[in-house]
N, C-alpha and C positions, 0 to 999 in steps of 0.2 A: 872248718873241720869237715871231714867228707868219710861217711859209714857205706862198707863197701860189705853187705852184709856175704853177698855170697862168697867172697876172698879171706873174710871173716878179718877185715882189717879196717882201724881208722888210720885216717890219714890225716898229719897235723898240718897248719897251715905252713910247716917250714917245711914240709914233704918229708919228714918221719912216719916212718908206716910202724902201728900197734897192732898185732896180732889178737884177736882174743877167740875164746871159745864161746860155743852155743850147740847147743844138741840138737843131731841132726834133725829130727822131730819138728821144733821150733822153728827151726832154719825153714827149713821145709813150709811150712805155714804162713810163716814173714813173709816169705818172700811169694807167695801167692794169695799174699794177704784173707788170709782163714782165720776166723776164731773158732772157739767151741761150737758155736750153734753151725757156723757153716759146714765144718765138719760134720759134722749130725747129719744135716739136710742130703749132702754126698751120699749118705745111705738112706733116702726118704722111699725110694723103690721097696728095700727087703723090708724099711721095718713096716711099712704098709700092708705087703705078703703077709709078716708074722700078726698082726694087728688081726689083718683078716683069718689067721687059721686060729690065732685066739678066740677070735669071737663064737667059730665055731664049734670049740671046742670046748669052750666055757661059757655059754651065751646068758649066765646066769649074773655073770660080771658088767659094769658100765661099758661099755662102746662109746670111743670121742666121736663126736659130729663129723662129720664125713660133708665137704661144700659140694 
């Protein structure tokens, strides 16, 4: 059997092709193999900005360790 994620079809060993669905979202991710956390990291530039205009704006609150 052969998953042909971006054609969105399996292929059977007798060369029947199944069609299936997946949201592009998902799709999207699979196939640049992302999960949650790496998605995240993708935005580790802004939420560092916002991390930093928080602090200074609330410096009353924890601040995470910074390497």
């Amino acid at each position: 059997m052969t998953i042909d994620l971006g054609a969105q079809a399996v292929l059977a060993p007798d060369g029947t092709r199944h069609g299936f669905e997946i949201s592009a979202l998902r799709k999207e991710r699979l196939l640049r193999g992302l999960d949650d956390v790496a998605v995240t990291l993708e935005h580790e530039e802004a939420i560092a900005d916002y991390e930093a205009r928080r602090a200074d704006r609330r410096p009353w609150l924890p601040t995470p360790q910074r390497e």
